[in-house]
N, C-alpha and C positions, 0 to 999 in steps of 0.2 A: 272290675270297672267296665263300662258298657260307654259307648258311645252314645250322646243325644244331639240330634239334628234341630236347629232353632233356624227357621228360615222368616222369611220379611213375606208374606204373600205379598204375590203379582195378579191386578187385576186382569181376568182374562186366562191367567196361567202360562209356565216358561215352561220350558226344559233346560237343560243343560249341560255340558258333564264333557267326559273324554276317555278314550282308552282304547284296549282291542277285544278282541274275541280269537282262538283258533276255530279255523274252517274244517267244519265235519261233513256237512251237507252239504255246501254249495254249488250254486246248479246254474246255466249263463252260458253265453257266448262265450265271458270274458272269467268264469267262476272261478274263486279262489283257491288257490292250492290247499289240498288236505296237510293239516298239521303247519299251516304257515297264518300269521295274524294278518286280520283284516283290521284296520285304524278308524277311528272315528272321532268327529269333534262335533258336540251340536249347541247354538247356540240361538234358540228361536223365543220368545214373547209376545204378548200383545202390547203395545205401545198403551201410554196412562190412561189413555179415554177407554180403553179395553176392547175396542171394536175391529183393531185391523194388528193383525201379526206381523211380524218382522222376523230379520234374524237368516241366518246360513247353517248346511251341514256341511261339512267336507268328509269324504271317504276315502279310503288309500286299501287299493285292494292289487293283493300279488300272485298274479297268474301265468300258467303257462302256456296258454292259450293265447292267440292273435284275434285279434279282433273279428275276425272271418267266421271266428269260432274254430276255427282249427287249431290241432296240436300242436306246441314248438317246441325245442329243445332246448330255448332259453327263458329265462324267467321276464315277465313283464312288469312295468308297473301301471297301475290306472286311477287315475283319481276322477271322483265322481264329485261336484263342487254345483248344490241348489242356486238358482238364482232367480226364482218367485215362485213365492207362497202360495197355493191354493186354499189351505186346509189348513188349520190347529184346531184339535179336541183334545182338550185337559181333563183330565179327571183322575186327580192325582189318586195314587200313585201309577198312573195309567197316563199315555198321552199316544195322540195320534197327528202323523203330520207331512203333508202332500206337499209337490209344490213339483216345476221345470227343473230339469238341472242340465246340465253340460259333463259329455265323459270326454275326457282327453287319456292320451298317454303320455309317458316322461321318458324319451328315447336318450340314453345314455353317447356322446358322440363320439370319435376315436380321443379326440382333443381333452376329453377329460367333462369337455362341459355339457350340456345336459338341452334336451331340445322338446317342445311341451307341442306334440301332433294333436289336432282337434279328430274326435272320433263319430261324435254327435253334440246335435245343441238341442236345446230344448225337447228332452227326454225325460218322460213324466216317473218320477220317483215318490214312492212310496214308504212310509219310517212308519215303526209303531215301535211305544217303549212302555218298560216297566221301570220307575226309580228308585233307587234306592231308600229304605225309610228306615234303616239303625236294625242292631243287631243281625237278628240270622236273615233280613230278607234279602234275594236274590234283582239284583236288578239285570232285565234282559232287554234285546232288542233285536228287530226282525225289518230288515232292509231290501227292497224290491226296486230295481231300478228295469224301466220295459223298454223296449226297442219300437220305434216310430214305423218300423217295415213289419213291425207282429215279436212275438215273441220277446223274451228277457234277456238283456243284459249282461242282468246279474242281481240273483238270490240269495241274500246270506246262510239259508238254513232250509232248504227245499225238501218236503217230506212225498212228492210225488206230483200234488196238488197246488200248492199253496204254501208260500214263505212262511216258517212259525219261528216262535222268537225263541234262542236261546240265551242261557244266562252266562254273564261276562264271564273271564277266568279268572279261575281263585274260587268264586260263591258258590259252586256246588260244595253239596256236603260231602262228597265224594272225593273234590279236587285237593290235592297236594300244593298244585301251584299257585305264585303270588297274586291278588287281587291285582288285575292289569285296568285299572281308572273306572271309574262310576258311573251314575246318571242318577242327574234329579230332575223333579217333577214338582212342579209346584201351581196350586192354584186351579182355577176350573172355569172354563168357558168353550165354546166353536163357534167358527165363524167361517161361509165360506166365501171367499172372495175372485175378482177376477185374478189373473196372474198381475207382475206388475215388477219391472226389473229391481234386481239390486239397490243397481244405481241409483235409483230415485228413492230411496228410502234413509232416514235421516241416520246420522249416528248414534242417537239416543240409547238405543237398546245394544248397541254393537262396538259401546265404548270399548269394553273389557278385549271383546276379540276370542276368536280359537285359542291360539296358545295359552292365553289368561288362563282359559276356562280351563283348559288343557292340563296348567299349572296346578290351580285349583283342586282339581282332580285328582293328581298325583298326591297333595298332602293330603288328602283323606283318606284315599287309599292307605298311605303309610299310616295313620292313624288309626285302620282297623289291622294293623299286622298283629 
């Protein structure tokens, strides 16, 4: 039995999906630990007229590095969380997608409870993906977030030069381990637009939400085990 993928095209084109990756290359200020998952959720479209995208990523990246860029001896968390679009370029199973975003960190406190330090705001982030489309293909993805003073962040997959994408775990033909959540692609358009907060953007495309998508994710994975 084989899997088949039946989607609704969206004019303009989505992406979608959720999961991890473990960090081989990662390169940044704030780069992800070797051999630990980096999280993702993306949830972007073009609204029904097809001319203006919407939509949020959030990233969850675990390092042991300070913000400073320096070494620590404890582990960090950081979440990287878009909040306006620049860029969608569809072109399934290909999509490409710009936009501000804001890095924080999630400082653990003695108390138990948990304290959310702002590190940067409106720091220009970079996504480019491949999606999923049934049987043996690989869907990957290659994450670049840059620093407002010069330099990066944080690279998911740095080869020296320039962020390349690699493919989720589980999809290599090589890998033993479980398919950790997907990514779809759908549809075909670019647009590029001014930036333009979150906030002001309707709930239309954002009914569903991360976690949904998140969700969603999860049972498809389980249905290619």
């Amino acid at each position: 039995n084989s899997l088949v993928i039946v989607s609704k095209p969206i004019a303009g084109g989505a992406i979608a999906g959720g999961g991890e990756f473990t960090n081989q290359n990662s390169s940044g200020y704030i780069k992800g630990q070797t051999g630990y998952p980096t999280g993702f959720q993306l949830d972007a479209q073009y609204t029904k007229s097809g001319t203006n995208p919407k939509g949020k990523v959030n990233i969850i990246v675990k390092s042991y590095y300070k913000p400073d860029g320096t070494l620590d001896s404890k582990m960090h968390l950081y979440n990287i969380n878009t909040n306006a679009i620049s860029y969608l370029n569809v072109t399934a199973p290909k999509a490409v997608f710009q936009a501000k975003a804001n890095l924080v960190e999630q400082v653990a406190n003695p108390d138990g409870t948990t304290s959310v330090v702002s590190i940067e705001g409106g720091a220009t982030f970079d996504l480019a993906v491949t999606g999923f489309t049934g049987g043996t293909s690989k869907p990957d993805i290659a994450i670049t977030l840059y620093r407002k003073a010069g330099g990066i962040w944080f690279s998911s997959n740095w080869d020296g030069v320039k962020t390349v994408p690699q493919v989720l775990d589980g999809y290599s033909t090589t890998s033993t381990s479980r398919k950790s959540g997907t990514i779809y692609v759908s549809g075909a358009g670019a647009t590029f637009r001014d930036a333009e907060p979150v906030a002001e953007e309707t709930d239309e495309v954002l009914a569903d939400g991360p976690v949904e998508l998140l969700r969603r994710s999860e049972e498809h994975t389980s249905e290619l085990q």
